[in-house]
C-alpha positions in Angstrom: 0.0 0.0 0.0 1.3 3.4 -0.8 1.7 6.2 2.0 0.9 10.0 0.9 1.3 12.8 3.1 -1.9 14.8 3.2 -0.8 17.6 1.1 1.1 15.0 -2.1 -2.7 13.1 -2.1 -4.2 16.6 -2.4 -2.0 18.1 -5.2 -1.8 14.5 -7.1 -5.3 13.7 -6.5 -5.7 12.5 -10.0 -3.0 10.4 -9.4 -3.8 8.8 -6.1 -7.2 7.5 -7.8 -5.5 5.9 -10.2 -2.9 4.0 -8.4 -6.2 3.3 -6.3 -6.9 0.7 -9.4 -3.9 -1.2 -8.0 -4.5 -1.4 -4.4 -5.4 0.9 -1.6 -3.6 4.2 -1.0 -3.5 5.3 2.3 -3.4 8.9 3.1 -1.6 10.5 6.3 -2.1 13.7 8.1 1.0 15.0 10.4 2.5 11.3 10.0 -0.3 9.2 11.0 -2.6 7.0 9.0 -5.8 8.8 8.2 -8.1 7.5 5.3 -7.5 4.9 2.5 -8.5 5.7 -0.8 -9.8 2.1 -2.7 -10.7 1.2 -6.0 -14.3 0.9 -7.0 -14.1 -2.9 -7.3 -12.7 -3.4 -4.1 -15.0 -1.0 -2.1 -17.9 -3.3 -3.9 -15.9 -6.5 -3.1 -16.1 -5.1 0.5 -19.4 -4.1 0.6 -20.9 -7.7 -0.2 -18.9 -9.0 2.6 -21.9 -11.1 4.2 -21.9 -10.6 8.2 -21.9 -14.3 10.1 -24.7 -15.1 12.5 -23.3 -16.3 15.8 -24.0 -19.9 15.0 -22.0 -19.6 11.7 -19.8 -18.0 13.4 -19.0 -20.4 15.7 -19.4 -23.2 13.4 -16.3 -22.3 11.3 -14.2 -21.9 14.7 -10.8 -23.9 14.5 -12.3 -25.3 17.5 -15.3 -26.8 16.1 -15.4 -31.2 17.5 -12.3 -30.0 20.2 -13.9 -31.8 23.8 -14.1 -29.2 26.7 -15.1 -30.1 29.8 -17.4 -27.6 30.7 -18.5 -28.7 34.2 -19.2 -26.6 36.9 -17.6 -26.2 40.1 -19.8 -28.3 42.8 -18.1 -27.4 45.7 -20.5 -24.7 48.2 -19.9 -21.4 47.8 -17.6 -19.3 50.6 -19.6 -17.8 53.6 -19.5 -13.6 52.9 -20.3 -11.0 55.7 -23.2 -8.5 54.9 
């Protein structure tokens, strides 16, 4: 990804589209990262990124089938003062 300084992406805006074509140019303001300028097709690609439900997103965990022994603690539970 290419870095321009604020004031480059402004005076070679035409520019910065373009090499947007190739992959995302990301523009900085007094050194640090600011905004990203992206193709059309990408911001599209993006865009049609479908968010998971919770089930499918646990479904396609590395741990899916891995055997965790989920069983609670049986012992009584400590005396507190009120």
């Amino acid at each position: 990804m290419r870095r321009w300084q604020l004031q480059e992406a402004k005076a070679r805006l035409s520019e910065v589209v373009k090499s947007a074509r190739e992959g995302p140019q990301e523009i900085s303001v007094r050194g640090e990262p600011a905004a990203v300028v992206l193709s059309i097709a990408e911001y599209e690609r993006l865009k049609k990124k479908k968010q998971l439900s919770l089930y499918e997103f646990l479904r396609r965990s590395p741990l899916v089938g891995v055997d965790l022994d989920l069983e609670r603690d049986k012992s009584p539970a400590r005396d507190i003062e009120l």
